[in-house]
C-alpha positions as CSV (number, residue, x, y, z in Angstrom):
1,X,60.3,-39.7,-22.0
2,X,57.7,-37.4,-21.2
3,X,57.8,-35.7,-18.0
4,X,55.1,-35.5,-15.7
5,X,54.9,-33.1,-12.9
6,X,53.0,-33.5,-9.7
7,X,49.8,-31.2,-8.8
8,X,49.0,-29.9,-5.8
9,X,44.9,-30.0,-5.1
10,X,43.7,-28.0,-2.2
11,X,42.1,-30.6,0.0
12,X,38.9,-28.7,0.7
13,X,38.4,-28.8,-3.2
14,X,37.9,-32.2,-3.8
15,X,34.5,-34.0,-4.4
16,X,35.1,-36.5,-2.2
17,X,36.2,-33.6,0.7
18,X,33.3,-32.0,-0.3
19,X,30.9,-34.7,0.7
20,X,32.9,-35.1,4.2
21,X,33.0,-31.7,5.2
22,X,29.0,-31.2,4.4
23,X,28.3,-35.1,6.2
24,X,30.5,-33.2,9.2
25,X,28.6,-30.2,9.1
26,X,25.3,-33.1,9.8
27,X,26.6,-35.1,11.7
28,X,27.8,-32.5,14.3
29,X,25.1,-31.0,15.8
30,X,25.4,-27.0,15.1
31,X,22.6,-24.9,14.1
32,X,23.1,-25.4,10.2
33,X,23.0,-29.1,11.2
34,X,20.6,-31.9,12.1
35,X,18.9,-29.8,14.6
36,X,18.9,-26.5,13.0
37,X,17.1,-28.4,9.8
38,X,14.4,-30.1,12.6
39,X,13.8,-26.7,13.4
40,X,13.0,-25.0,10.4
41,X,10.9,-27.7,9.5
42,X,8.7,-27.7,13.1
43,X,8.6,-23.6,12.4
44,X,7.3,-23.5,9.4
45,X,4.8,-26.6,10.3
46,X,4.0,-24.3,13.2
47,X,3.3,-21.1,11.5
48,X,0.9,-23.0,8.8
49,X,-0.6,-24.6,12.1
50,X,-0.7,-20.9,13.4
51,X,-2.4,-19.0,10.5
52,X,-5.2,-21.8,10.4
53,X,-6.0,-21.3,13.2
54,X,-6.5,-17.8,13.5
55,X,-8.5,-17.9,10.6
56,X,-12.3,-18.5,11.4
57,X,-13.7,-21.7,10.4
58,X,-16.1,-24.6,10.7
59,X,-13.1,-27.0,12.0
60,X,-11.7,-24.2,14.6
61,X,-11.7,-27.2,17.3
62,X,-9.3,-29.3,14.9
63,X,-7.5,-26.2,13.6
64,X,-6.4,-25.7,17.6
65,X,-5.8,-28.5,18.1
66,X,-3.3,-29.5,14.9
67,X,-1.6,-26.0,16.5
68,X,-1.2,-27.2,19.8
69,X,0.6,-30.2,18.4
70,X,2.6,-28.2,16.2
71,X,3.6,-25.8,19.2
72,X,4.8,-28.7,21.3
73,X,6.7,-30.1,18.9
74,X,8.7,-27.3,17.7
75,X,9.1,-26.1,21.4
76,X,10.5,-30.1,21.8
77,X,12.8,-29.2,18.6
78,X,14.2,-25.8,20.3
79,X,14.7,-27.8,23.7
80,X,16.8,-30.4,21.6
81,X,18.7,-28.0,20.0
82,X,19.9,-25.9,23.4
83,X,20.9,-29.4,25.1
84,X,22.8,-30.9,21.8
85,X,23.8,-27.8,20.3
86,X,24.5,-24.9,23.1
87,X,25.6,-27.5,25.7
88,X,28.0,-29.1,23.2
89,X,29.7,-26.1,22.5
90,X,30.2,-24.8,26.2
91,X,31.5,-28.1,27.0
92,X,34.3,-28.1,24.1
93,X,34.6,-24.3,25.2
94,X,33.7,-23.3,21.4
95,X,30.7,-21.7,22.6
96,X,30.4,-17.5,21.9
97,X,29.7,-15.1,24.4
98,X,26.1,-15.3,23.8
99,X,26.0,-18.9,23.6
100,X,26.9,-19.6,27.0
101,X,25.0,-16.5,28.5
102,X,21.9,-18.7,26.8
103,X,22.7,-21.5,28.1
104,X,23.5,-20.2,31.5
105,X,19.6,-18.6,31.7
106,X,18.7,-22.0,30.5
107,X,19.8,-23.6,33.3
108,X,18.3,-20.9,35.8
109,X,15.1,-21.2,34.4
110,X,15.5,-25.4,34.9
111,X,16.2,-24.9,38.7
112,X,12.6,-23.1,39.4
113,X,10.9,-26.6,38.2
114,X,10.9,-28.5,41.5
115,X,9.8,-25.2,43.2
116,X,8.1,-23.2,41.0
117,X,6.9,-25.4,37.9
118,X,4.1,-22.9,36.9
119,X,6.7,-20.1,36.7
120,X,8.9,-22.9,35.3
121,X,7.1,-23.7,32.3
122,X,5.8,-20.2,31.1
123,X,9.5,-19.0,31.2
124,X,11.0,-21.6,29.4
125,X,8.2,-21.9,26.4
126,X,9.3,-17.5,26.4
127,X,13.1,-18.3,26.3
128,X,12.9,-20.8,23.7
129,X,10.7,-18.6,21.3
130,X,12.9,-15.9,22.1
131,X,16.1,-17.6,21.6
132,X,14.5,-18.9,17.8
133,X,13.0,-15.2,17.1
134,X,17.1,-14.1,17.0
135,X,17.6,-17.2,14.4
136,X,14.4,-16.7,12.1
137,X,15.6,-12.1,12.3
138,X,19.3,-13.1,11.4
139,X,18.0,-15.1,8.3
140,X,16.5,-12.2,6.7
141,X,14.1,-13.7,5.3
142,X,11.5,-11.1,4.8
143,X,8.5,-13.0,4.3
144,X,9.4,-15.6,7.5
145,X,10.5,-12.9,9.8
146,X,6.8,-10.9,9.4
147,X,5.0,-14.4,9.7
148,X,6.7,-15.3,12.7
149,X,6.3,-12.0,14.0
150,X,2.3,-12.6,14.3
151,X,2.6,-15.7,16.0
152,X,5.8,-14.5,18.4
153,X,3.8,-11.7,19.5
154,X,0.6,-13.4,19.8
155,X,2.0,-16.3,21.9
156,X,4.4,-14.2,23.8
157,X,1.3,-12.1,25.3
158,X,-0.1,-15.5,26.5
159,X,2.6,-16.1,28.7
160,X,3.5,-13.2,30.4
161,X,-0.3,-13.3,31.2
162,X,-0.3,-16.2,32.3
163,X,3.0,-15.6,34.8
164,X,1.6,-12.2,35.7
165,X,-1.7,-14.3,36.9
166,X,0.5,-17.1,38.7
167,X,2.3,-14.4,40.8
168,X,-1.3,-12.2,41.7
169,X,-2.7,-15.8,42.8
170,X,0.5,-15.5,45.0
171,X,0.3,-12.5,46.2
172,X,-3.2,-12.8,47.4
173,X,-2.4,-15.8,48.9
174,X,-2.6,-15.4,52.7
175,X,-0.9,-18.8,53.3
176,X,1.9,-18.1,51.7
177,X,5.2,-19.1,53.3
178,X,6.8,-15.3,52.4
179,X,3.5,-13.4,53.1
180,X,5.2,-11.4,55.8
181,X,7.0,-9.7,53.3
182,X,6.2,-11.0,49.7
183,X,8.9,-8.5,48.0
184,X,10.5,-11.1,45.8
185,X,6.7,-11.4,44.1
186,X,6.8,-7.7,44.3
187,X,10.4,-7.8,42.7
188,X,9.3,-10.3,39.9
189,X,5.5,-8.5,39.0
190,X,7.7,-5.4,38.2
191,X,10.4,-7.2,36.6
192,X,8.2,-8.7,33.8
193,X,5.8,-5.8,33.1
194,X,9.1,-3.9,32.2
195,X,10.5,-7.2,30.1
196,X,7.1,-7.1,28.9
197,X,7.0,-3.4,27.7
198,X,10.5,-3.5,26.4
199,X,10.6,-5.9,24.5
200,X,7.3,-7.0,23.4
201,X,4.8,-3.4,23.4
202,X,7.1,-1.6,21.0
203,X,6.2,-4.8,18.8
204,X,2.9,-4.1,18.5
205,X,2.6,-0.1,20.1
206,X,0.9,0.6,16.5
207,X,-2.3,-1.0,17.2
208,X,-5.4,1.3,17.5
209,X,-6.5,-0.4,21.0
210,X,-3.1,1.0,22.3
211,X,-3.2,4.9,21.6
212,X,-4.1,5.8,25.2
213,X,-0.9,4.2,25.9
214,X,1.7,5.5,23.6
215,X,2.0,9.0,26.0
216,X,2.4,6.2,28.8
217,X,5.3,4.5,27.6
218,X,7.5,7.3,26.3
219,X,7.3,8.3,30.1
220,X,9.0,5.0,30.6
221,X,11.6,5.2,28.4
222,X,13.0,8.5,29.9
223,X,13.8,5.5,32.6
224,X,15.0,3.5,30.5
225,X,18.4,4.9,29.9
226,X,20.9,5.1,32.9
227,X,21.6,4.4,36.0
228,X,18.5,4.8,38.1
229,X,18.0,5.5,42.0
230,X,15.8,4.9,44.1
231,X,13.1,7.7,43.5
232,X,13.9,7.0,39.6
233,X,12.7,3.1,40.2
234,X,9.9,4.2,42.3
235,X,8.3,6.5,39.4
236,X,9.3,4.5,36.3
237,X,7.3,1.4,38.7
238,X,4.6,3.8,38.5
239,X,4.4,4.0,35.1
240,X,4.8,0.4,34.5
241,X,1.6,-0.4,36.9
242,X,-0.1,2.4,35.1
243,X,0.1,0.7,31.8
244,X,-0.3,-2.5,33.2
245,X,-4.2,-1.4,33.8
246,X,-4.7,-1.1,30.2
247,X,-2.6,-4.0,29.2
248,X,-3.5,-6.7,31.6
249,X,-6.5,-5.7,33.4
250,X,-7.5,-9.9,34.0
251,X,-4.0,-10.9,34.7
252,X,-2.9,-8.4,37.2
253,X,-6.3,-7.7,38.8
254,X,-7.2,-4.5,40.6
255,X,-6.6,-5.7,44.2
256,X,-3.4,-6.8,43.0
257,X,-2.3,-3.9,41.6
258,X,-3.5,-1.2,44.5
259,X,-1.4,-4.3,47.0
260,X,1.4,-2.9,44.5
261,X,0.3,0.6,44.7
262,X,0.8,0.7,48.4
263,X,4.2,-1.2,48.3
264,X,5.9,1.5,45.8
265,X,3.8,4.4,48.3
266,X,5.4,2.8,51.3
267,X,8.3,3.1,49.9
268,X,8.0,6.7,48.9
269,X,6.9,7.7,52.1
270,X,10.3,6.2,53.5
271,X,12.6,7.8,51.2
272,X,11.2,11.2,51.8
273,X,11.6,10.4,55.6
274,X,14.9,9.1,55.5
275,X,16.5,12.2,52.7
276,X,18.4,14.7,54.8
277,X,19.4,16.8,51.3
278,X,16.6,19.7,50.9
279,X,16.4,19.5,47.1
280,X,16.3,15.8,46.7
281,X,13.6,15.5,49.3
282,X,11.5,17.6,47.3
283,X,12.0,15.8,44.3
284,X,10.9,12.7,45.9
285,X,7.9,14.2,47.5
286,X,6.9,15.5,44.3
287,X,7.2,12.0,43.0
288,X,5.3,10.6,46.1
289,X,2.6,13.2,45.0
290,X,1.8,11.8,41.8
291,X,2.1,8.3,42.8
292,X,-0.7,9.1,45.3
293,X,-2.8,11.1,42.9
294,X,-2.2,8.2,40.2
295,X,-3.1,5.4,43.2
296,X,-6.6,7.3,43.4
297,X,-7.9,8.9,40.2
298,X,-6.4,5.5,38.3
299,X,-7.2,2.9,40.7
300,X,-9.0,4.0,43.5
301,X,-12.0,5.4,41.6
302,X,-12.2,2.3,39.5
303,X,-12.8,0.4,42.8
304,X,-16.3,-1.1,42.5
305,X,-16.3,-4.0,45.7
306,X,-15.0,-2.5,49.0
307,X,-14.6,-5.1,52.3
308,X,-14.5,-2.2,54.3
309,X,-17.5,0.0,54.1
310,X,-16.0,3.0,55.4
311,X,-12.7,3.0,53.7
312,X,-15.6,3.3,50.6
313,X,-17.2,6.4,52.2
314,X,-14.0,7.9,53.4
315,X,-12.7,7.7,49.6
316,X,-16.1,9.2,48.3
317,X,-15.6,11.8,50.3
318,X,-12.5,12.4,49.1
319,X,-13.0,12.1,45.9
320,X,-15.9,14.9,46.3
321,X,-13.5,17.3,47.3
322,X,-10.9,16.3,44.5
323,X,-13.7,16.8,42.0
324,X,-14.6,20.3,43.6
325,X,-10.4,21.2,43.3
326,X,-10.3,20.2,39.6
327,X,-13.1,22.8,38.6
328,X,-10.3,25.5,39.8
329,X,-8.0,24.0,36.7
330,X,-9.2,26.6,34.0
331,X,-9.9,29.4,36.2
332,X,-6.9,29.5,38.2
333,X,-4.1,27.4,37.6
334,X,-1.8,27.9,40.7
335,X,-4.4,27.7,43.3
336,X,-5.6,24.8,41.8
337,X,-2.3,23.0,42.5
338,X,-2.5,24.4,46.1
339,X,-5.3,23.2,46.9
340,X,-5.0,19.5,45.5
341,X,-1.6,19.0,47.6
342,X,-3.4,20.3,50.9
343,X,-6.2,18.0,50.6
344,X,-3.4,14.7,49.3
345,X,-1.4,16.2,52.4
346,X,-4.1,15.8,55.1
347,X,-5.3,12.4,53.7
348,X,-1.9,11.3,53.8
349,X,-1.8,11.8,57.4
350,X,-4.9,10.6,58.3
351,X,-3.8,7.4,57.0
352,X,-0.1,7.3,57.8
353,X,-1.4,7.6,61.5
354,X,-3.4,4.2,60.8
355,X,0.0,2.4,60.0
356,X,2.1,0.7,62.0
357,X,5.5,2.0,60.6
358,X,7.1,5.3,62.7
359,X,6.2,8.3,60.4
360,X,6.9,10.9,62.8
361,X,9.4,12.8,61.1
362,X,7.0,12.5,57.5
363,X,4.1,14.0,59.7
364,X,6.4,16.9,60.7
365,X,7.2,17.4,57.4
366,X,3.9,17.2,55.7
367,X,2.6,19.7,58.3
368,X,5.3,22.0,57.8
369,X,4.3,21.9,54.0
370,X,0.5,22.8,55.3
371,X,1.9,25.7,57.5
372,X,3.4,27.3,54.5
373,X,0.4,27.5,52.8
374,X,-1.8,28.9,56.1
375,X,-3.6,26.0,56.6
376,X,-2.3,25.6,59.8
377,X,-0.5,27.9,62.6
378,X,2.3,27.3,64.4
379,X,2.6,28.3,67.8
380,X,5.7,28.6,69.4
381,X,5.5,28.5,73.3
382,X,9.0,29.7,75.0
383,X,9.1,27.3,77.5
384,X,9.2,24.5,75.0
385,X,11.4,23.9,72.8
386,X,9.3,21.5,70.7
387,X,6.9,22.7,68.3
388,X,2.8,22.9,67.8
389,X,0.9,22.9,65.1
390,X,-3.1,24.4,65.4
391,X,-5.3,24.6,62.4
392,X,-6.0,27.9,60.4
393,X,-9.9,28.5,60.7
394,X,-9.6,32.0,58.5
395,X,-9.8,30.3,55.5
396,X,-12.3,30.9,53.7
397,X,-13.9,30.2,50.1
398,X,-13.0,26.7,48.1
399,X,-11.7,25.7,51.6
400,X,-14.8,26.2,53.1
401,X,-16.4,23.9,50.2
402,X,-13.7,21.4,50.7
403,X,-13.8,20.9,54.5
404,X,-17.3,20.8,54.5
């Protein structure tokens, strides 16, 4: 009788196993399932929707509006996918590291709709294309990841514009409940023009319209790196308002951005006051120097509607003067420099003497600065112990022209 021996089939090599473990991988909702297929299908519905539309035709009305439908509802598919999917997996505690970050920022972006549902709904349309713009990069699909690209950036400049403009509205808002101090709008402005420029600018940095820029933004990411301090955060927020002017000139408006201005000068002004170390303070007063000069050649100048007519004529004849110092730049380097601080230094204290904060100590130190270079005299009297400051009327030449 013919013997007949028993063989041993791997069960994961069977047809009928076969059929399970793919109806499995369906049926359970993971990103190469249901909702990962209803993805891919709303993407590519939305980047045929998206190249339509860009493209300039008779039905341009129809074309933007058969994208509009298309954005929604692969926006609806990525929603889907981060409750089913992501939500699942933390709950089971199969989620990766990643996963559950997402989901965690998910959530935090959820709690500002009761509050703050303008914010609300431009930061959760920019998490979900973000969160997709990983998936369509690790597919490596060539052709996909540069069509996506176009639309990514495209639609990712509309809504930081759009929560750049939501927070100016606020800021300009008089009524508003944190108008005595405002810094968490303060906070949040600065926070997404650096998202923006990190993570969207270096997207599209090659474009012609951005070459008075590029010098700009590799100032920034010397800030970038590290662990920053305070007079590092106050300079690389000076660059980001800088490029801001070129970037979102509607979104951020000027009065906006010189209400910014004066917050990061402010807070100069106090960390050169409050540094007891010799060398530090001068780095920060250095920095507080160019953040003045930037405030007034970049923004100031640019000012076209004044509400206080003599805060106009006070600049103009500032900026007279300035004009008159920059003429020294090819003749004579070093004097040129002089003379720009003095004149920064003495408007600095005509206006710090306007504000309500305590700059006594800054005053001392600014005319201590104008003492060493002879514009002023100091008189020591030896029954005081306190010391007096009269102004140098020797000078002659360019100061003559400046003062005049």
């Amino acid at each position: 009788m013919e013997e007949k021996s028993l063989r041993v089939v791997g069960t994961d090599k069977t047809f009928f196993n076969k059929i399970t473990n793919t109806l499995n991988k369906l049926l359970i909702p993971t990103q190469i399932g249901i909702n990962g297929m209803r993805i891919s299908m709303k993407r590519n519905a939305l980047i045929k929707a998206f190249e339509a539309a860009q493209e300039d035709n008779s039905k341009q009305d129809a074309a933007d509006k058969k994208y509009e439908d298309a954005y929604t509802a692969y926006l609806e598919a990525l929603d889907k996918y981060v409750l089913d999917t992501i939500y699942k997996k933390v709950k089971n505690e199969t989620a990766t590291k990643i996963e559950s970050t997402a989901l965690s920022q998910y959530y935090g972006i959820v709690q500002l709709k009761e509050s703050e549902y303008v914010e609300y709904k431009y930061r959760k349309q920019k998490y979900l294309i973000e969160l997709d713009k990983e998936t369509v990069k690790a597919s490596g699909k060539e052709k996909m990841i540069e069509k996506y690209e176009k639309f990514y950036i495209e639609k990712q400049d509309t809504l930081y514009k759009g929560l750049l403009k939501n927070y100016s509205i606020k800021l300009a808002d008089n009524t508003n409940i944190y108008d005595s101090t405002k810094e968490w709008i303060y906070i949040k402005i600065f926070d997404t023009l650096e998202d923006y420029i990190k993570n969207i600018l270096p997207l599209k940095i090659e474009e012609p319209n951005l070459e008075n820029i590029v010098k700009e933004y590799e100032k920034y990411e010397q800030f970038s790196i590290g662990k920053l301090d305070a007079r590092d955060n106050i300079e690389k927020n000076m660059i980001l308002l800088g490029i801001s002017r070129n970037l979102f000139t509607h979104s951020l408006p000027l009065v906006v951005a010189e209400q910014c201005y004066m917050k990061l000068i402010k807070d100069a002004r106090t960390l050169v006051q409050d540094t007891k170390i010799a060398t530090k303070r001068e780095k920060a007063y250095t920095m507080l120097f160019n953040l003045i000069e930037d405030y007034h050649i970049r923004l100031l100048s640019t000012k076209v509607y004044w509400e206080n007519s003599r805060s106009r004529e006070e600049f103009k004849s500032f900026l007279e003067k300035y004009k008159i110092i920059e003429k020294l730049k090819e003749i004579d380097f070093i004097e040129y420099v002089k003379q720009k601080e003095i004149l920064f230094i003495k408007e600095e204290i005509r206006k710090i003497k306007e504000e309500k904060i305590d700059y006594t100590q800054l005053i001392k130190y600014y005319k201590r600065k104008l003492v060493d270079y002879g514009e002023m005299k100091e008189i020591r009297e030896t029954r005081k112990v306190s010391k007096s400051y009269k102004r140098n009327k020797q000078n002659i030449g360019i100061k003559e022209l400046i003062s005049a």
